[in-house]
C-alpha positions as CSV (number, residue, x, y, z in Angstrom):
1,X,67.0,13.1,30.3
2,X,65.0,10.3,31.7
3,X,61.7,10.1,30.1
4,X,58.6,9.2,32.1
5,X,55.4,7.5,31.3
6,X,52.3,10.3,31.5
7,X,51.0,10.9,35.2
8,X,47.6,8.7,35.6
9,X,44.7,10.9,36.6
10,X,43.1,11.0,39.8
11,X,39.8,9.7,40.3
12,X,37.1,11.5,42.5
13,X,34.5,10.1,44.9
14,X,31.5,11.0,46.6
15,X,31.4,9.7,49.7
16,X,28.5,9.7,52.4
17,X,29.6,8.7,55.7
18,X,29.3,8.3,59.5
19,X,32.7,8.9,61.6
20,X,33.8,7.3,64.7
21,X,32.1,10.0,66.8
22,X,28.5,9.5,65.1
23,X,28.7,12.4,62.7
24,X,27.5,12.2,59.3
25,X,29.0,14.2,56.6
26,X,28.8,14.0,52.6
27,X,32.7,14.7,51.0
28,X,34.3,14.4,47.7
29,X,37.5,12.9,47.5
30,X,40.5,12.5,45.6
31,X,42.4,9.7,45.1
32,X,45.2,8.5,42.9
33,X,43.6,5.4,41.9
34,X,41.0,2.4,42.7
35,X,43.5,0.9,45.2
36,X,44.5,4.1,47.2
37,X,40.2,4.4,47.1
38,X,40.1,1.2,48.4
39,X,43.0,1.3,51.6
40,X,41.5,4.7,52.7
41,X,37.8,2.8,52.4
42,X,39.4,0.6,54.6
43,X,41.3,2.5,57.2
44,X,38.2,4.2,57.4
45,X,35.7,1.4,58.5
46,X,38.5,-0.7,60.6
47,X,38.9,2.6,62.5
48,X,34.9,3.1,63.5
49,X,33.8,4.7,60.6
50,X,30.8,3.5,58.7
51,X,30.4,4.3,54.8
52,X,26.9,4.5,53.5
53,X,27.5,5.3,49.8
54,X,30.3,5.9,47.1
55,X,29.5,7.4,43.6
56,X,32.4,7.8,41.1
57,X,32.0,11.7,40.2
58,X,33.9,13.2,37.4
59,X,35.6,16.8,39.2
60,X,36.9,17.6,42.3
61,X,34.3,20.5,41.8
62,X,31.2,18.8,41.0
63,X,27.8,18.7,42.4
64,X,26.9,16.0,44.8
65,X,24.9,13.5,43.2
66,X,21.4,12.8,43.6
67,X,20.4,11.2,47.0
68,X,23.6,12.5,49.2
């Protein structure tokens, strides 16, 4: 049997955003490292998407941090 280095863990994000329609919504989001984070923080602004704030949080399950 192959053996296979341990799974990384995914990292979570709080993310405060406007859409391409001009809705503004707070999420958390998971992602399975800094550079998925990064191509999906991407996608979103070259698609009309505007992203006011990030904050690294801990749990998908956690409180929205102060200020979001």
């Amino acid at each position: 049997m192959i053996s296979r280095p341990n799974k990384p863990t995914k990292i979570y994000y709080a993310i405060s955003m406007r859409n391409s329609y001009g809705t503004y919504k707070a999420i958390i989001k998971e992602f399975n490292d800094h550079k998925h984070f990064s191509n999906w923080y991407s996608y979103v602004c070259r698609n009309g998407g505007k992203i006011i704030g990030t904050t690294k949080v801990e749990s998908l399950h956690s409180d929205f941090p102060q200020g979001l």
